[in-house]
C-alpha angles and dihedrals in degrees: 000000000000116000111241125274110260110258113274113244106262117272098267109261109250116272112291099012099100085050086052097049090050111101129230123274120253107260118201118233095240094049086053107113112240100267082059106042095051083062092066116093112243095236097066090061097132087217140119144169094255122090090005135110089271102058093073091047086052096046084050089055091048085041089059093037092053098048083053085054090230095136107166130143108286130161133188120211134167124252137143102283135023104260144126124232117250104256088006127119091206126101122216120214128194115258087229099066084057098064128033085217097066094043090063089048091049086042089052097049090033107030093227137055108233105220091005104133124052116253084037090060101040086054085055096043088047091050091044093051081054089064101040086046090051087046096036087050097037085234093159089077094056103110093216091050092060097043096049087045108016139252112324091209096062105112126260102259114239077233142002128211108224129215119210108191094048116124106189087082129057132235126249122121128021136288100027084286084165086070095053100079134353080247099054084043092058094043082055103046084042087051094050090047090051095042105108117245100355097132101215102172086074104028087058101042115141090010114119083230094069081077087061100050093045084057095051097047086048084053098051089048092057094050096047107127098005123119110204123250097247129008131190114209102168115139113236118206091356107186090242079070096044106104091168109104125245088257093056091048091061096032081065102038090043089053081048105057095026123081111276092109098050136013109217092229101233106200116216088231097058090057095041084055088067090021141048143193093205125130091232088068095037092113087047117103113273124263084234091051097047096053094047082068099054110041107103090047086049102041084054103044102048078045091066099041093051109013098229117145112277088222083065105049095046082057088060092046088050083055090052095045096047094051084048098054081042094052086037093226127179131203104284102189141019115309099240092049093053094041091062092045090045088065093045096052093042099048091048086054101044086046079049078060091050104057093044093049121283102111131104121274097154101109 
């Protein structure tokens, strides 16, 4: 019998077909681009505290809480937002601080990373370990607290009218937050005591808010070594619970720090005091045009001198460059000049924001 014959090679696929039938290779989350990655549901972000960025920011917390010997139950978690539980001692910290992936995507819808950067992030996580120790130790029910700072049940305000040259508060984070609520007075006054090194005895000399922060330095050392009674540590909202998309997360806190709730009223005549419609400025560069240019210095600038997110405040610069393309305005006076009036006007209309509304109370 003759062996058979040995198999004949496949006829070849048609041309393309091989390439069709090969799948897809394996792409990792964080090299998605952006259109792909905010599809993806924020709770299967493959991501943790431990071994990020983060980690190090929160040892260096414990490491200051425990020099101060103030040693009770406290958890860290991530969630959407930086925020601590009413009547819990946890501390929730944004997803994005715990991949550098996802701060360039926050910096890129917000145009910020919120606690990016480190000395911005230690003076949250401190805030925020003001409020877990007042709810871990049940401080709010101490009858000298709430005279020194305030009754802790008065509602949080739908808005708050800063003012910036008060000193019977301290100063922390941005935008007076100090002055929005008797708890966040009392998280502000707790984070510049436990700042290192920030010699507020003296910082603070003359001011009504060393009194605070006497008070505060009396309570802690009342508390050193003590552990309280009962402590919640229960995570709320934690991001392993979170089913909306990343796209859905921005769409909303962009909603929320954007202009949908108030409208910053721009009067014709502020920006006809920098631009003109004129015919002796008609070969000068375009208001439109100008402030294109600036946008990002401004944006940042008028940021740091009122705290207000720098999302909201570019909203308010496209309004300025569209009624100028509208009005069709032209620079009407040196640059330098009208860079310095620019801010001004930018940064009395954004304080305008902060006082309808539009700041921050999500701490």
């Amino acid at each position: 019998m003759q062996p058979d014959p040995p198999p004949s090679d496949p006829a070849p696929p048609p041309d393309g077909a091989e390439a069709a039938a090969q799948p897809e290779p394996r792409v990792e989350w964080w090299a998605l681009p952006d259109e792909r990655l905010l599809d993806m549901r924020m709770c299967d972000l493959p991501i943790r505290i431990e071994g990020s960025w983060i980690e190090s920011r929160v040892d260096q917390l414990r490491r200051e809480l425990d020099e101060r010997g103030l040693r009770f139950p406290l958890t860290f978690y991530l969630s959407d937002e930086w925020f601590t539980p009413d009547g819990v001692s946890a501390i929730a910290i944004p997803f994005y601080v715990a991949h550098p992936r996802l701060q360039k995507l926050e910096q890129s819808q917000m145009l910020e990373v919120e606690g990016g950067e480190h000395n911005w992030c230690m003076r949250i996580l401190r805030h925020e370990a003001g409020h877990a120790l007042d709810n871990a130790y049940g401080l709010r029910r101490r009858r000298l607290r709430r005279q020194i700072f305030g009754s802790p049940s008065e509602p949080y305000p739908e808005f708050y009218a800063p003012r910036p040259y008060s000193r019977s508060y301290v100063l922390h984070l941005d935008s007076w937050y100090a002055q929005s609520h008797p708890d966040e007075d009392f998280a502000e006054t707790f984070a510049v005591w436990l700042t290192p090194d920030n010699q507020w005895r003296s910082r603070y000399r003359g001011w009504p808010a060393l009194k605070k922060l006497e008070y505060v330095d009396e309570l802690m050392a009342q508390l050193k070594g003590k552990l309280p009674a009962q402590v919640v540590t229960e995570p709320v909202d934690p991001l392993r619970k979170m089913k909306r998309t990343l796209r859905q997360h921005y769409r909303r806190k962009r909603r929320h720090y954007g202009l949908d709730r108030h409208r910053p009223a721009f009067y014709d005549r502020d920006l006809r005091r920098i631009f003109s419609d004129a015919p002796e400025f008609a070969h000068g560069i375009s208001g439109a045009q100008f402030l294109a240019r600036l946008r990002r210095p401004l944006r940042t600038l008028v940021a740091s001198w009122t705290g207000i997110y720098q999302y909201t405040i570019d909203q308010v610069l496209e309004e300025m460059i569209q009624r100028c393309r509208e009005l069709k305005l032209r620079l009407a006076m040196p640059e330098d000049r009208a860079r310095q009036e620019l801010a001004v006007l930018l940064t009395v209309q954004s304080m305008k924001y902060l006082h309808s509304g539009g700041h921050r109370l999500a701490l």
